[in-house]
Backbone as ProteinMPNN parsed JSONL, in Angstrom:
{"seq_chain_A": "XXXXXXXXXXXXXXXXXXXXXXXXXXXXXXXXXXXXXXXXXXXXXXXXXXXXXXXXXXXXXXXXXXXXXXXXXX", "coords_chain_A": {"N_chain_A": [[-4.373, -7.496, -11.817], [-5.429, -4.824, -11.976], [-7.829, -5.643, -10.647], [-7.247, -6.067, -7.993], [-6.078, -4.055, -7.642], [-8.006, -2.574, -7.323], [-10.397, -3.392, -5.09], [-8.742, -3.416, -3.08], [-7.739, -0.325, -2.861], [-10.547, 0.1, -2.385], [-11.895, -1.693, -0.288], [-10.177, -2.288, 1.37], [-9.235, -0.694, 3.984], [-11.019, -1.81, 5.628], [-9.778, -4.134, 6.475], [-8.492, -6.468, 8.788], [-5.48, -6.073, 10.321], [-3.149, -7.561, 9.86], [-4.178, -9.22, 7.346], [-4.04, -7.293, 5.793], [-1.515, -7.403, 5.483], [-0.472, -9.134, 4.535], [-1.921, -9.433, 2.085], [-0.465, -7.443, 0.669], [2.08, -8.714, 0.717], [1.484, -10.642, -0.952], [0.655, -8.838, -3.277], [3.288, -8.282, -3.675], [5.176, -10.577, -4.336], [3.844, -10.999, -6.498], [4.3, -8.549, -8.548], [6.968, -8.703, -8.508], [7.096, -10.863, -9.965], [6.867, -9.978, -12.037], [7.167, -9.026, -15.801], [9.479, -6.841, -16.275], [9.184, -3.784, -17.242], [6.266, -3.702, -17.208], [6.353, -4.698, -13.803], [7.415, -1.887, -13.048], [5.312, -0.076, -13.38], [3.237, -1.369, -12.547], [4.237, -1.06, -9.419], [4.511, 1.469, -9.444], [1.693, 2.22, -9.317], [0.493, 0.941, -6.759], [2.655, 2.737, -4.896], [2.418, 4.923, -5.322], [0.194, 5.41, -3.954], [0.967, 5.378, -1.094], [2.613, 6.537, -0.722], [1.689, 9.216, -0.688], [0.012, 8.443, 1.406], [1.51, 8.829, 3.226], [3.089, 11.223, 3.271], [0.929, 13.352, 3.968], [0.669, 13.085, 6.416], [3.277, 13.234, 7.002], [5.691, 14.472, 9.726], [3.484, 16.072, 11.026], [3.182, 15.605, 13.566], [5.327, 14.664, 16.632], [4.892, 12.081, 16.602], [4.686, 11.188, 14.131], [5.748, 9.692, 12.837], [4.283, 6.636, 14.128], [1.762, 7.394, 13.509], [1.615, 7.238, 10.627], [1.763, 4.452, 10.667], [0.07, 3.717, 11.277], [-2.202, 4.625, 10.104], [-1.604, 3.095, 7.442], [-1.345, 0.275, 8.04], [-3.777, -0.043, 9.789]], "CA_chain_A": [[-3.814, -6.556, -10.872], [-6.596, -3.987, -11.706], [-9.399, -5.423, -9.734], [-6.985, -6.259, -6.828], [-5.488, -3.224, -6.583], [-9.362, -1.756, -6.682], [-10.237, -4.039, -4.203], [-7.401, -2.995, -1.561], [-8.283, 1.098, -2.488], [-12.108, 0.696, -1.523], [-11.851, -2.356, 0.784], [-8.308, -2.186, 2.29], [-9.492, -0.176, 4.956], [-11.878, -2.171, 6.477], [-9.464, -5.045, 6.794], [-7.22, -6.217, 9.661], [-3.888, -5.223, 10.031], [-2.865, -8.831, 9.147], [-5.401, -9.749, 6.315], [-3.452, -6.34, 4.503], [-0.267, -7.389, 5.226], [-0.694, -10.409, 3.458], [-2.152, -8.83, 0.899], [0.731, -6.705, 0.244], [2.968, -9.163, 0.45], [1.23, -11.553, -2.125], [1.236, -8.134, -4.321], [5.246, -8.218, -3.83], [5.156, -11.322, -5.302], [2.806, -11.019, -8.017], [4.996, -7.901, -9.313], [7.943, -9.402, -8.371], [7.193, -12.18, -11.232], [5.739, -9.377, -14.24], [8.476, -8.573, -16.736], [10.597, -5.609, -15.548], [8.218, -2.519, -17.088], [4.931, -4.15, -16.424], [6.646, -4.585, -12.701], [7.667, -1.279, -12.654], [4.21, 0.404, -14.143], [2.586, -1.925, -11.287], [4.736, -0.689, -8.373], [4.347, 2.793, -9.093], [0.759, 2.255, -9.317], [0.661, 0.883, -5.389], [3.435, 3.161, -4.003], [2.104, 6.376, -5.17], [-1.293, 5.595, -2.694], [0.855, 4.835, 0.216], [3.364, 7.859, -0.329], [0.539, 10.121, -0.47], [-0.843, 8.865, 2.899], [2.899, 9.087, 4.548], [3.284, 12.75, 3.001], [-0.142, 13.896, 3.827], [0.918, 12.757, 7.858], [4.724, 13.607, 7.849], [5.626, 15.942, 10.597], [2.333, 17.036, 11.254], [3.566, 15.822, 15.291], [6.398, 14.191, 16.844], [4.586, 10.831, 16.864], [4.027, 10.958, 12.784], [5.827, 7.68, 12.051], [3.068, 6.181, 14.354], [0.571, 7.923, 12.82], [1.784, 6.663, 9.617], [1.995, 3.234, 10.766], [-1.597, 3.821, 11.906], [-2.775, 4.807, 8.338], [-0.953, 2.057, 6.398], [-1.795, -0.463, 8.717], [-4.977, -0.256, 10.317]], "C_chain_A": [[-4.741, -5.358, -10.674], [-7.326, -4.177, -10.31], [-8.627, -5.591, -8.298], [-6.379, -5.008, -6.164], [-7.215, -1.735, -6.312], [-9.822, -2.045, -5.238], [-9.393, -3.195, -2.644], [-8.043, -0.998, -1.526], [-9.763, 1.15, -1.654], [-12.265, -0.208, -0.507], [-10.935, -2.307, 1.968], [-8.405, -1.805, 3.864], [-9.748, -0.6, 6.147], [-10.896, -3.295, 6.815], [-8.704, -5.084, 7.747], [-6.045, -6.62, 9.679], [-3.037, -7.164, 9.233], [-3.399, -9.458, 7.811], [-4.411, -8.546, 5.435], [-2.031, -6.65, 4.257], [-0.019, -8.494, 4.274], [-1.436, -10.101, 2.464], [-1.452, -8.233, -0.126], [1.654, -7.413, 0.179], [2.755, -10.024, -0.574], [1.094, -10.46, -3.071], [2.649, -8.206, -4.693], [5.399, -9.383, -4.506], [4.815, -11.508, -6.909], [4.083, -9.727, -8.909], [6.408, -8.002, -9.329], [8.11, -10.589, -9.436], [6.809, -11.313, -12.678], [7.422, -9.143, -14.537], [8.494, -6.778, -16.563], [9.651, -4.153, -16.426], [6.66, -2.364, -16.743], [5.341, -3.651, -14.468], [6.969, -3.294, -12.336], [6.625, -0.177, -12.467], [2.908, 0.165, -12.661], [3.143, -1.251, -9.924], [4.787, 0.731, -8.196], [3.153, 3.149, -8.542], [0.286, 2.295, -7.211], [1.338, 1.636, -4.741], [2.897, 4.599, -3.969], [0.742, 6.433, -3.826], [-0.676, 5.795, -1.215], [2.115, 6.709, 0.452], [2.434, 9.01, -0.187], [0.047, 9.845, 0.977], [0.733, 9.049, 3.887], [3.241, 10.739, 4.136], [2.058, 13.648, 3.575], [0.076, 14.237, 6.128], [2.345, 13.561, 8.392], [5.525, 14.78, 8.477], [4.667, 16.785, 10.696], [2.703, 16.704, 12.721], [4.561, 14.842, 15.433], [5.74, 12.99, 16.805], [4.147, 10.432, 14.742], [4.759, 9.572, 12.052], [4.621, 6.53, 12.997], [1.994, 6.071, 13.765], [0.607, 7.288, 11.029], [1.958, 5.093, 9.319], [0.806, 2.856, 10.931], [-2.292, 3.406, 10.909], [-2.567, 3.963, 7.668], [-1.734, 0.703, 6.863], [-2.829, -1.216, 9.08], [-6.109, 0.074, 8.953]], "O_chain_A": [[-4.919, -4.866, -9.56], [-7.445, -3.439, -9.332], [-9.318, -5.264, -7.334], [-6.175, -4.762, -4.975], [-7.402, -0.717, -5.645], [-9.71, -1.224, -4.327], [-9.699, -2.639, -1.59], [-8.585, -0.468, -0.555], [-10.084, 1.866, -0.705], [-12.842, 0.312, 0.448], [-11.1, -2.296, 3.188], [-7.836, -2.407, 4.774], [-9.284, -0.285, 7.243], [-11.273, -3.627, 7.939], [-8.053, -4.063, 7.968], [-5.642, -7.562, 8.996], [-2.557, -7.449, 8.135], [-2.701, -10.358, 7.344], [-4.019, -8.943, 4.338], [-1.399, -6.348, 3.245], [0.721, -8.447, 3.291], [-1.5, -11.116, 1.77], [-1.611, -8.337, -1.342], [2.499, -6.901, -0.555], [3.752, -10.298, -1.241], [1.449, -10.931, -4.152], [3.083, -8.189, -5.845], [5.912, -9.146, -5.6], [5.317, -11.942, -7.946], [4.686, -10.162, -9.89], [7.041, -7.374, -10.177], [9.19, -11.137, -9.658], [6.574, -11.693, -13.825], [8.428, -9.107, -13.828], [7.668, -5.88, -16.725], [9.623, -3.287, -15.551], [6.027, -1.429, -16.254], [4.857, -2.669, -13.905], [6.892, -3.199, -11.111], [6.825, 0.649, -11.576], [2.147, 0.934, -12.074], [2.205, -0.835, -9.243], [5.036, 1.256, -7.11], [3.058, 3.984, -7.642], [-0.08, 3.274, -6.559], [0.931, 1.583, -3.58], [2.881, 5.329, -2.978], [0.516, 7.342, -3.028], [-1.355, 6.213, -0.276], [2.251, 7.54, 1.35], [2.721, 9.777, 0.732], [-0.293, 10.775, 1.708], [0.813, 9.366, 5.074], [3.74, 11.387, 5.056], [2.336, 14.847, 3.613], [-0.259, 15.191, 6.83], [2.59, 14.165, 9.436], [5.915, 15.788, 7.887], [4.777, 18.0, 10.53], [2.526, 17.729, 13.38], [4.766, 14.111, 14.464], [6.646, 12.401, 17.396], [3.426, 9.524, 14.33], [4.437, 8.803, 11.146], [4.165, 5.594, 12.34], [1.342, 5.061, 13.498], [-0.413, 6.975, 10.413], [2.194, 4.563, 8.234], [0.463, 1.688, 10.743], [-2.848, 2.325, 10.714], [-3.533, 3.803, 6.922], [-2.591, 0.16, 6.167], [-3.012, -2.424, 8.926], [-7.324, -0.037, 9.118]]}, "name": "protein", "num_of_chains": 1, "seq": "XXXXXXXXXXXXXXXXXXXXXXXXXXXXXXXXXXXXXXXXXXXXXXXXXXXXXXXXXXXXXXXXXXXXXXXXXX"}
């Protein structure tokens, strides 16, 4: 889970919007199968990156769930 969730921080970016989503969803799986503090240890790990880019966006303009769909996304 390390190198994949390195992987996704320094690559993630470059990928498209499909190639991440499927990425993220074969993470949901993967921590979806660890035993319940591993899984939870793991899911903080991923959620804190993404709440940081939806806090960093939210209500900076009336279009910021876009903008946050932008960021996640693209």
């Amino acid at each position: 889970m390390d190198q994949l969730y390195n992987f996704i921080s320094t690559v993630g970016f470059k990928l498209m919007q499909e190639d991440k989503l499927a990425i993220y969803e074969a993470v949901g799986w993967i921590i979806a199968s660890l035993p319940m503090e591993m899984a939870a240890t793991t899911l903080r790990k991923y959620a804190v990156d993404i709440f940081t880019i939806i806090q960093s966006v939210q209500g900076t303009t009336p279009q910021h769930n876009q903008i946050i769909i932008g960021q996640l996304l693209l």
